[in-house]
Backbone atoms as SQL, in Angstrom:
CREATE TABLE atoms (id INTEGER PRIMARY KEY, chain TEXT, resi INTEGER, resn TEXT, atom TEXT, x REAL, y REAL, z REAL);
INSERT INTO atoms VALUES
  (1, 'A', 1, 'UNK', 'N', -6.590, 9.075, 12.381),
  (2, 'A', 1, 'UNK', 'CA', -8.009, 9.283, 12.316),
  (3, 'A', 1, 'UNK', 'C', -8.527, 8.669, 11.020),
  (4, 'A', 2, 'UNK', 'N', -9.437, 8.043, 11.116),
  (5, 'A', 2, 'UNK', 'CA', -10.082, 7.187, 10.074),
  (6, 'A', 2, 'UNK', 'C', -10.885, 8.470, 9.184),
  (7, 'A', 3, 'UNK', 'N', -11.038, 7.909, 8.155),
  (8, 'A', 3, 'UNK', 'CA', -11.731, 8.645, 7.389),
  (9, 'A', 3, 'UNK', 'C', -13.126, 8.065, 6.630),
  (10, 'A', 4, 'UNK', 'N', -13.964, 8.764, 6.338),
  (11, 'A', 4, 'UNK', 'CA', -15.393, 8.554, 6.713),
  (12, 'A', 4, 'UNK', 'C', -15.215, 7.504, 5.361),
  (13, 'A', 5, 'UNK', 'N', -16.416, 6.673, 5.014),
  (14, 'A', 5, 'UNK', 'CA', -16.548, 6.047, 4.247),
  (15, 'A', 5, 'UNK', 'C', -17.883, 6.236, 3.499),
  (16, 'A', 6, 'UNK', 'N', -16.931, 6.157, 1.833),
  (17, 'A', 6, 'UNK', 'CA', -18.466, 6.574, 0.807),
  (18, 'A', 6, 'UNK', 'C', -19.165, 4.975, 0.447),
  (19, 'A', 7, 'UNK', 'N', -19.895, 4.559, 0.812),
  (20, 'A', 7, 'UNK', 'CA', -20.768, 3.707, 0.634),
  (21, 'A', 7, 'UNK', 'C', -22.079, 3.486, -0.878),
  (22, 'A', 8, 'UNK', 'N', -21.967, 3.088, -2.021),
  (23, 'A', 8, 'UNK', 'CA', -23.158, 3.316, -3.061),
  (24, 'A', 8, 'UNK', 'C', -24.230, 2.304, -2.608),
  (25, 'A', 9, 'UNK', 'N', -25.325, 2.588, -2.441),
  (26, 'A', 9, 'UNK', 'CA', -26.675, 1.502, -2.738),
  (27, 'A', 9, 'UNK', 'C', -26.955, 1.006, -4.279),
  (28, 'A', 10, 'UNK', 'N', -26.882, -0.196, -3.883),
  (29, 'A', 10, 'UNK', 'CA', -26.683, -1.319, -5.310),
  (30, 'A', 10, 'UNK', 'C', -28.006, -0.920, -5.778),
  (31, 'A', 11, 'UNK', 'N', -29.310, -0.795, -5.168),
  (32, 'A', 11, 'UNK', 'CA', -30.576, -0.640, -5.751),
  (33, 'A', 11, 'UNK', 'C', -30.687, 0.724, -6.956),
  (34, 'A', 12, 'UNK', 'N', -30.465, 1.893, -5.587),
  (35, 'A', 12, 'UNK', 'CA', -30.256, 3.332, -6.140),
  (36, 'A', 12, 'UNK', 'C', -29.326, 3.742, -7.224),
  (37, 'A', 13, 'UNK', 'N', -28.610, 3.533, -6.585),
  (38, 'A', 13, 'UNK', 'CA', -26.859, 4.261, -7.226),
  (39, 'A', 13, 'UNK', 'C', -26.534, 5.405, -5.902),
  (40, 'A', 14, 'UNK', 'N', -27.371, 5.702, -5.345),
  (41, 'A', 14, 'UNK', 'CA', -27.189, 6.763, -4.421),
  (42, 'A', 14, 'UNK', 'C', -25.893, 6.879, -3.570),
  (43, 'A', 15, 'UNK', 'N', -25.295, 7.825, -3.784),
  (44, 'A', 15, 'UNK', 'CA', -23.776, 7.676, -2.430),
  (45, 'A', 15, 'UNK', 'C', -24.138, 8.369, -1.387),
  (46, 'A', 16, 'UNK', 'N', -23.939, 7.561, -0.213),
  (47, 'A', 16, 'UNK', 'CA', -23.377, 7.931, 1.341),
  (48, 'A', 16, 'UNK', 'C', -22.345, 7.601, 1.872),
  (49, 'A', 17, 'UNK', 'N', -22.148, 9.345, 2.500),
  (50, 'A', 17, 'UNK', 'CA', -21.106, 9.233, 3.414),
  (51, 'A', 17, 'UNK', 'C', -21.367, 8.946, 4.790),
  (52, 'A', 18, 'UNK', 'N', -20.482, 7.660, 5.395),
  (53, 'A', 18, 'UNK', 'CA', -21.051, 6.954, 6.593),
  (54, 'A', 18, 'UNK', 'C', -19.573, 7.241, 7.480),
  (55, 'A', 19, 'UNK', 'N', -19.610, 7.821, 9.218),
  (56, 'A', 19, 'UNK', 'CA', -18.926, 7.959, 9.967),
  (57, 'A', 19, 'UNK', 'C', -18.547, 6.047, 10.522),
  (58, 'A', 20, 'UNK', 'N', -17.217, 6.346, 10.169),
  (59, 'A', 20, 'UNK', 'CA', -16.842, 4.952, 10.744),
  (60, 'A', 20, 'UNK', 'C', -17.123, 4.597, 12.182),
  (61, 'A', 21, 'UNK', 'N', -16.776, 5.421, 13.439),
  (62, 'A', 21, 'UNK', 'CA', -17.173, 5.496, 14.756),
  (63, 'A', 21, 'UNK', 'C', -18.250, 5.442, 14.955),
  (64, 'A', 22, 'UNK', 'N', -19.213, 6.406, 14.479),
  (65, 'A', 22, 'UNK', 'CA', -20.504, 5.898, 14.810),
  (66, 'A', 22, 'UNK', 'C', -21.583, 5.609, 14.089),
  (67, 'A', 23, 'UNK', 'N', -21.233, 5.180, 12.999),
  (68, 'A', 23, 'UNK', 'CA', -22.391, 4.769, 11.607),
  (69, 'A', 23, 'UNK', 'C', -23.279, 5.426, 10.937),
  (70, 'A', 24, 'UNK', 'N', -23.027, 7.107, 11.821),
  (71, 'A', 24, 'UNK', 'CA', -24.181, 7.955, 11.131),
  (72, 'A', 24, 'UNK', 'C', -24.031, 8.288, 10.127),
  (73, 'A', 25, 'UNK', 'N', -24.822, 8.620, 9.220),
  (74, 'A', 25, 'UNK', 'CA', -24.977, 9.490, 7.819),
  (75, 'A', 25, 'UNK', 'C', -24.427, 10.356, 7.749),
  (76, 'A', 26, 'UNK', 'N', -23.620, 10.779, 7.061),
  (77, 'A', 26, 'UNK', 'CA', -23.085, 12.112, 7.178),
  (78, 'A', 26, 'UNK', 'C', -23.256, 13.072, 5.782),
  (79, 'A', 27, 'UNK', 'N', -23.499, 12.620, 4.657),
  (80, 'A', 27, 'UNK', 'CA', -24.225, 12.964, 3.955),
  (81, 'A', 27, 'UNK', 'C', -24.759, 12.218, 2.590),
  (82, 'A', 28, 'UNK', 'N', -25.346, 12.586, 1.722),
  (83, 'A', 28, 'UNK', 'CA', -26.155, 11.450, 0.768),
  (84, 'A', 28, 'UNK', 'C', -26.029, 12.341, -0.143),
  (85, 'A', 29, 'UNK', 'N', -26.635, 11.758, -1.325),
  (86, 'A', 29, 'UNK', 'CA', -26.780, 12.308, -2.566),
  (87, 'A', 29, 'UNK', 'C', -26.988, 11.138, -3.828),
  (88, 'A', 30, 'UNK', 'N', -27.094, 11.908, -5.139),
  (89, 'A', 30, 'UNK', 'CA', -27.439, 10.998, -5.810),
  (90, 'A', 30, 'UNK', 'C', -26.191, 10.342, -6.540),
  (91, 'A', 31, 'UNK', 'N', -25.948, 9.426, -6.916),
  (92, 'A', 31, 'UNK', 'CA', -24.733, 8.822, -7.872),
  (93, 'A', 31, 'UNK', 'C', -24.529, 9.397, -8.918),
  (94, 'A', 32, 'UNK', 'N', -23.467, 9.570, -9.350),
  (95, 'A', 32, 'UNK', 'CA', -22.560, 10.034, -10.379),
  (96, 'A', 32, 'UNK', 'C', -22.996, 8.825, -11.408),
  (97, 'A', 33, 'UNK', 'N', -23.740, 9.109, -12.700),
  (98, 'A', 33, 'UNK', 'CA', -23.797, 8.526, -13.837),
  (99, 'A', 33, 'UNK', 'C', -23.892, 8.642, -15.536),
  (100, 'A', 34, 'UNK', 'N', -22.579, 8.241, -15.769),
  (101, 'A', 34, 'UNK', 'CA', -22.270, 9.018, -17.332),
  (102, 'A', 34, 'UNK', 'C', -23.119, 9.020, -18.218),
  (103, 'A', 35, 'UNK', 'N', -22.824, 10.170, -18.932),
  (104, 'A', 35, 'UNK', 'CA', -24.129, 10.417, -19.556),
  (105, 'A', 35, 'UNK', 'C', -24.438, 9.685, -20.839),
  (106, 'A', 36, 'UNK', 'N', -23.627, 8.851, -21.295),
  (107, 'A', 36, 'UNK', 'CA', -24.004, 7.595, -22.403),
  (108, 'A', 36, 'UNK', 'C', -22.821, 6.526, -22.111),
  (109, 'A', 37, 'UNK', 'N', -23.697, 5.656, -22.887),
  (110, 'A', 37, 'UNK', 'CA', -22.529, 4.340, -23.028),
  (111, 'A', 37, 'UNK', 'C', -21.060, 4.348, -23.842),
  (112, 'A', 38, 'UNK', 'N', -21.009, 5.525, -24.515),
  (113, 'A', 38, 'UNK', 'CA', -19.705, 5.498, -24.558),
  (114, 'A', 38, 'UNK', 'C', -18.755, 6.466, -23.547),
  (115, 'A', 39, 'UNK', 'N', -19.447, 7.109, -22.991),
  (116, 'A', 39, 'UNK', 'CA', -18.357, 7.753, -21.919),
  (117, 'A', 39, 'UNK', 'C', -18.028, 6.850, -20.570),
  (118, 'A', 40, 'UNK', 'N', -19.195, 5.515, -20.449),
  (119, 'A', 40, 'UNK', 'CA', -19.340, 4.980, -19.232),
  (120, 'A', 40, 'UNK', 'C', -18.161, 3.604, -19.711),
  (121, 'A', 41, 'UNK', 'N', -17.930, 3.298, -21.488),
  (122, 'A', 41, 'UNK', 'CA', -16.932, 2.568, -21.558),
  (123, 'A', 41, 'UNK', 'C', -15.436, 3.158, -21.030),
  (124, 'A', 42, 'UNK', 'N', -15.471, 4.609, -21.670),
  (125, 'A', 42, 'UNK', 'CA', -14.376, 5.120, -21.384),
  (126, 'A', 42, 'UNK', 'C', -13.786, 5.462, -20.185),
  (127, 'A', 43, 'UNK', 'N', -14.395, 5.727, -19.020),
  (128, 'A', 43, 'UNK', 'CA', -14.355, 5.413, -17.597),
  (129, 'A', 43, 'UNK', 'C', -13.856, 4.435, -17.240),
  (130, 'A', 44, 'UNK', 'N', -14.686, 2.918, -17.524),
  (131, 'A', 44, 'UNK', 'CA', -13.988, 1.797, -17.366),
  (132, 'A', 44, 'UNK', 'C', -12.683, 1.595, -17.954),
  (133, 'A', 45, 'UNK', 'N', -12.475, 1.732, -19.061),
  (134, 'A', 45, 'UNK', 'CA', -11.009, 1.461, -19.648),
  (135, 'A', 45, 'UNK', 'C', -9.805, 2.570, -18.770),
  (136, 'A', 46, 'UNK', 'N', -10.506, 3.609, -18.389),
  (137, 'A', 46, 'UNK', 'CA', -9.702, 4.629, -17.641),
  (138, 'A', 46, 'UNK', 'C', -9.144, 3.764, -16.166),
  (139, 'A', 47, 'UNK', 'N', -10.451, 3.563, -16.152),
  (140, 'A', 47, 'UNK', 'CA', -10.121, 2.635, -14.503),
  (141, 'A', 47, 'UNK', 'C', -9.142, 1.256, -14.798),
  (142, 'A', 48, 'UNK', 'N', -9.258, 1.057, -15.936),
  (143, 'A', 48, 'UNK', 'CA', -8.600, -0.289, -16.226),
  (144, 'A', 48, 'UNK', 'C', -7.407, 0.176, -16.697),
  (145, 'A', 49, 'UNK', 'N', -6.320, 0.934, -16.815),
  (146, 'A', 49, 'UNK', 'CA', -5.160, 1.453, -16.909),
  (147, 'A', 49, 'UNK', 'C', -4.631, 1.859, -15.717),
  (148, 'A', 50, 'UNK', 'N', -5.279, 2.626, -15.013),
  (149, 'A', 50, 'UNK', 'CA', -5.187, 3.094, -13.761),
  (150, 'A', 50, 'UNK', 'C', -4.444, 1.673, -12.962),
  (151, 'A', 51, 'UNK', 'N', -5.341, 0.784, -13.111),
  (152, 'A', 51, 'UNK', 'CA', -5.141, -0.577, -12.181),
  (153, 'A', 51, 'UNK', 'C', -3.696, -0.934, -12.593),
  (154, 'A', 52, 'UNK', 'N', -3.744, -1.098, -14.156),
  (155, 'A', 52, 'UNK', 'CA', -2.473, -1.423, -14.995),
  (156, 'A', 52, 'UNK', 'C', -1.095, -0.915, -14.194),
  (157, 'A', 53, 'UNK', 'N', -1.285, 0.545, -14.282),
  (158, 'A', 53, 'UNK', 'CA', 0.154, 1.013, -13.774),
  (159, 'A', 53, 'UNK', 'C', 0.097, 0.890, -12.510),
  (160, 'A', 54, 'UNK', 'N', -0.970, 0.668, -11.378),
  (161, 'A', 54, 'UNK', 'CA', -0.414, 0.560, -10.832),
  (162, 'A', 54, 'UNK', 'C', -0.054, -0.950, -10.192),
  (163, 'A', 55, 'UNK', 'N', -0.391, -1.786, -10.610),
  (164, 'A', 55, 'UNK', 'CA', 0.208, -2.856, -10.150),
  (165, 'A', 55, 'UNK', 'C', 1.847, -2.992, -11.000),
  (166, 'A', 56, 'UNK', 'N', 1.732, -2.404, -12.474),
  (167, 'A', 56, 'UNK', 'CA', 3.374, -2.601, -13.134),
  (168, 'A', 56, 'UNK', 'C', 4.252, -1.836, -11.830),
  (169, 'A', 57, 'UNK', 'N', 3.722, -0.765, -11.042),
  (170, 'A', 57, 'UNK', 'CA', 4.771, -0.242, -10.807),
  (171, 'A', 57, 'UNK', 'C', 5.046, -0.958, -9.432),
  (172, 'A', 58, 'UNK', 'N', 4.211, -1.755, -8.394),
  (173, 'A', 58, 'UNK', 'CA', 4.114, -2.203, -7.588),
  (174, 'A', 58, 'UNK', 'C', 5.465, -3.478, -7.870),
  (175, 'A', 59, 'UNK', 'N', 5.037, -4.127, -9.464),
  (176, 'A', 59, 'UNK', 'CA', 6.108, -5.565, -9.729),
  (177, 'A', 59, 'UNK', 'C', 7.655, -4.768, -9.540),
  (178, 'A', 60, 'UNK', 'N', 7.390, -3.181, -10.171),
  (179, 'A', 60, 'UNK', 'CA', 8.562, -2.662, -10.244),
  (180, 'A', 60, 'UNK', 'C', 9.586, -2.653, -8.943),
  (181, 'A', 61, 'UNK', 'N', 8.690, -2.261, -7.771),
  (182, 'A', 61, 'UNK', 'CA', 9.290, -1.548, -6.523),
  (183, 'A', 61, 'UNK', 'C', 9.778, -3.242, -5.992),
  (184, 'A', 62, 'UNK', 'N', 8.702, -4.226, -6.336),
  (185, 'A', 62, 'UNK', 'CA', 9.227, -5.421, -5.642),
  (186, 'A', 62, 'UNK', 'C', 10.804, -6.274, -5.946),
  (187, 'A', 63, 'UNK', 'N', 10.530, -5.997, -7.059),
  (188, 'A', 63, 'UNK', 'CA', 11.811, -6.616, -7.961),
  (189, 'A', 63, 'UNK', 'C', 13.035, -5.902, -7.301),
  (190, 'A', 64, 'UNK', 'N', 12.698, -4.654, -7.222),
  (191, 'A', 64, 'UNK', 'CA', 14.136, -3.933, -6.800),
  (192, 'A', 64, 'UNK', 'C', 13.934, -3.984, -5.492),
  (193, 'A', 65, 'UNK', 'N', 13.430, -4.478, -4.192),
  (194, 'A', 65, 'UNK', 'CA', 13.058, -4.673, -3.092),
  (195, 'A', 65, 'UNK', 'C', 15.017, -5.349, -2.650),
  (196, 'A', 66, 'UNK', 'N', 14.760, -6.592, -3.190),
  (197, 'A', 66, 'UNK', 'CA', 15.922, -7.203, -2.932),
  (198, 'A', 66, 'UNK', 'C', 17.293, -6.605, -2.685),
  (199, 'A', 67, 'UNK', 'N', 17.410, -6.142, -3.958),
  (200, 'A', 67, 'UNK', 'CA', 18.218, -5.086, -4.235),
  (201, 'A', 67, 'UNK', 'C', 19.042, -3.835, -3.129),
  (202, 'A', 68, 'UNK', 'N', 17.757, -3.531, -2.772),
  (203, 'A', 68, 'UNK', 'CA', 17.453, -2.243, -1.648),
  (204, 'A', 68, 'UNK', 'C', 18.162, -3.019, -0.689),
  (205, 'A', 69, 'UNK', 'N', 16.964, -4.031, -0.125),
  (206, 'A', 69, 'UNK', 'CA', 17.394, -4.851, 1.170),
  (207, 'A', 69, 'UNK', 'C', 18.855, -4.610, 1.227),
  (208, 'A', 70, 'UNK', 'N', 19.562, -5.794, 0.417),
  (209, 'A', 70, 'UNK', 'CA', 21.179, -6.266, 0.688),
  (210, 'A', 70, 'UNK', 'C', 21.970, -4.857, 0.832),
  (211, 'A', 71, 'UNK', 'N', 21.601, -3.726, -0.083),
  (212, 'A', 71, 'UNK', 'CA', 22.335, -2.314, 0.142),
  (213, 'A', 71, 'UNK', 'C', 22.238, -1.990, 1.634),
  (214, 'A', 72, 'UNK', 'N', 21.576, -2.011, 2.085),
  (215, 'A', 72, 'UNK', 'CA', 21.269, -1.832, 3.472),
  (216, 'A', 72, 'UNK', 'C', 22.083, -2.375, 4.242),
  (217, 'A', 73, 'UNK', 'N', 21.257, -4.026, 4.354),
  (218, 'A', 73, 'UNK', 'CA', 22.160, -4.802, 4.901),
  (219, 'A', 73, 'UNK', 'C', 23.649, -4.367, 5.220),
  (220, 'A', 74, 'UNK', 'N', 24.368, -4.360, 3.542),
  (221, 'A', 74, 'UNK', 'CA', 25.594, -4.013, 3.669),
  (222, 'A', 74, 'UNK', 'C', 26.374, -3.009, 4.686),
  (223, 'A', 75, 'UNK', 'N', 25.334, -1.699, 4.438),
  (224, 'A', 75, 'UNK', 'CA', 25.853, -0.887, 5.089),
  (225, 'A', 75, 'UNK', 'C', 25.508, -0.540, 6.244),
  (226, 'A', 76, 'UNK', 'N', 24.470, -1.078, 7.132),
  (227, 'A', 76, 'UNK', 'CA', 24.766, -1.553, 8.425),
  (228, 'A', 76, 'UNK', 'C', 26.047, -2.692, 8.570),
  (229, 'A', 77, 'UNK', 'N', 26.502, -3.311, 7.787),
  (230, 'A', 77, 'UNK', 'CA', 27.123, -4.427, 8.185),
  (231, 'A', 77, 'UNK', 'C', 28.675, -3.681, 8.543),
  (232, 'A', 78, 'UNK', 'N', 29.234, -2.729, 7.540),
  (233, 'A', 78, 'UNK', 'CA', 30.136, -1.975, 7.756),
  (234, 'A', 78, 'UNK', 'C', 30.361, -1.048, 8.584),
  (235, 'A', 79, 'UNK', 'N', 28.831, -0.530, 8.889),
  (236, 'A', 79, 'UNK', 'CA', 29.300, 0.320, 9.821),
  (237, 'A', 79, 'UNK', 'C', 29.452, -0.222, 11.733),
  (238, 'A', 80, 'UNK', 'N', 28.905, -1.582, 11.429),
  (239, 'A', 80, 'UNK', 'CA', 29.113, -2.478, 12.677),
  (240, 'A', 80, 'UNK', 'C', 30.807, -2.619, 12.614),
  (241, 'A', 81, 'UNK', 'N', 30.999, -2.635, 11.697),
  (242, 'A', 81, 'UNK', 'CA', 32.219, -3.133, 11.362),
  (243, 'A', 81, 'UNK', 'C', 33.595, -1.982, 11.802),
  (244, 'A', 82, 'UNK', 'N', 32.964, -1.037, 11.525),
  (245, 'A', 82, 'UNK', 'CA', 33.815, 0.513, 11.918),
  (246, 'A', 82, 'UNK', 'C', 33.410, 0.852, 13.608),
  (247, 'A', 83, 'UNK', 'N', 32.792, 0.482, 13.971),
  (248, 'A', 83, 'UNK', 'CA', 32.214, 0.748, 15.163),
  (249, 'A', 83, 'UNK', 'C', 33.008, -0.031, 16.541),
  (250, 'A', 84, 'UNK', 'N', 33.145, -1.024, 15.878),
  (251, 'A', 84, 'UNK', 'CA', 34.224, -2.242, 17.023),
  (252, 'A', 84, 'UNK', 'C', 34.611, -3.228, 15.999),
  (253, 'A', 85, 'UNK', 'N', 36.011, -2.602, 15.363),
  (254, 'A', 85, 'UNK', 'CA', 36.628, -3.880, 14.392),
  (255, 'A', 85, 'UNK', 'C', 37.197, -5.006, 14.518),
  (256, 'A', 86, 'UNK', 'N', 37.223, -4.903, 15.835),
  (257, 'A', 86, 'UNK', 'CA', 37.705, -6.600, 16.878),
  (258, 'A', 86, 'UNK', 'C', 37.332, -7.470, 17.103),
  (259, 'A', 87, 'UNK', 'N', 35.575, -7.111, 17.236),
  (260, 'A', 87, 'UNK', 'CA', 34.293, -8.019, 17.748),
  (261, 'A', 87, 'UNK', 'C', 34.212, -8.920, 16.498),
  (262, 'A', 88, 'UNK', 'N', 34.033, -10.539, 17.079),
  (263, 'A', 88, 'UNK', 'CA', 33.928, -11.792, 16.295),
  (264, 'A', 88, 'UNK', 'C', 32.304, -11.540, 16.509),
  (265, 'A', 89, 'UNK', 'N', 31.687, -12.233, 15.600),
  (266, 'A', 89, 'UNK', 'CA', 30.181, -12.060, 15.620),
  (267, 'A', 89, 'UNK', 'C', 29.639, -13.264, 16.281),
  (268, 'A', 90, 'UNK', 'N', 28.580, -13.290, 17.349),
  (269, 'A', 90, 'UNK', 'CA', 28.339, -13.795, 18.132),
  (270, 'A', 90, 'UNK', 'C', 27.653, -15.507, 17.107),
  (271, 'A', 91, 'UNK', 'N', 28.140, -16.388, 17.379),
  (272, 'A', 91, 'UNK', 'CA', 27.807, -17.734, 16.858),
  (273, 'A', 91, 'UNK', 'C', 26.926, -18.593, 18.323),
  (274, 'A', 92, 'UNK', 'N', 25.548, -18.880, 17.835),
  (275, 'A', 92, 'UNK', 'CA', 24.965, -19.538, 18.442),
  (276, 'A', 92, 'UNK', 'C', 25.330, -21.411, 19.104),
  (277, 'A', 93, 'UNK', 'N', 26.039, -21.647, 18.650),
  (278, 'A', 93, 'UNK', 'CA', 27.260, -22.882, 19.219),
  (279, 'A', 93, 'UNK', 'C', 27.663, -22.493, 20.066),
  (280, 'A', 94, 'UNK', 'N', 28.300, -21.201, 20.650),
  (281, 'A', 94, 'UNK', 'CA', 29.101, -21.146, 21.049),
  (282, 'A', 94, 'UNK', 'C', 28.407, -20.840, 22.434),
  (283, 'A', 95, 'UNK', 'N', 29.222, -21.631, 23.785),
  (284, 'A', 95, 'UNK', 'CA', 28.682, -21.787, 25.399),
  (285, 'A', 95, 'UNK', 'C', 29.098, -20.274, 25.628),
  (286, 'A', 96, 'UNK', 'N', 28.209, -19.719, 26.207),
  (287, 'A', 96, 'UNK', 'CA', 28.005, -18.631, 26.524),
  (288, 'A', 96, 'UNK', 'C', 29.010, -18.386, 28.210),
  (289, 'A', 97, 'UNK', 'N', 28.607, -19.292, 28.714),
  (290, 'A', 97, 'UNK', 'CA', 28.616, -19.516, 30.153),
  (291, 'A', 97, 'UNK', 'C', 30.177, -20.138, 30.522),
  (292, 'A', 98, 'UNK', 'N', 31.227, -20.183, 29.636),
  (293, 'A', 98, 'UNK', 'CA', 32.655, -20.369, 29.995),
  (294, 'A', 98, 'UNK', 'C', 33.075, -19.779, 29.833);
């Protein structure tokens, strides 16, 4: 189930909540706006760390992606291997039909 979407008006600042299925309003109100320019920097820099970790941790999970993969790999490969230790692995050369 989708979940509704908060929408701001660039003019206003005003937020609505809009039903994805059928576009209605679902409710409004006025925008959230800090109450000076230094709390509205500090927000941004908040948001700008936020982004930070999470893309570091995203490089993190990728890097070790590989890693993961071949572990896997492996151990499907063994347990093919324990399963029928006789079976030659099927080579695409090879005529099927003799």
């Amino acid at each position: 189930m989708a979940k509704d979407l908060e929408i701001r008006c660039p003019d206003c600042g005003s937020r609505l909540r809009v039903d994805p299925h059928t576009g209605a309003i679902i409710a409004h109100g006025p925008g959230e706006k800090p109450a000076d320019l230094g709390e509205a920097a500090r927000l941004h820099q908040e948001k700008g760390v936020k982004k930070e970790d999470a893309f570091r941790s995203a490089v993190a999970a990728e890097r070790s992606r590989k890693e993961d993969l071949d572990k896997l790999f492996k151990k499907a490969a063994d347990k093919a291997r324990q399963d029928d230790p006789g079976a030659q692995p099927e080579r695409p050369q090879d005529d099927k039909w003799r």
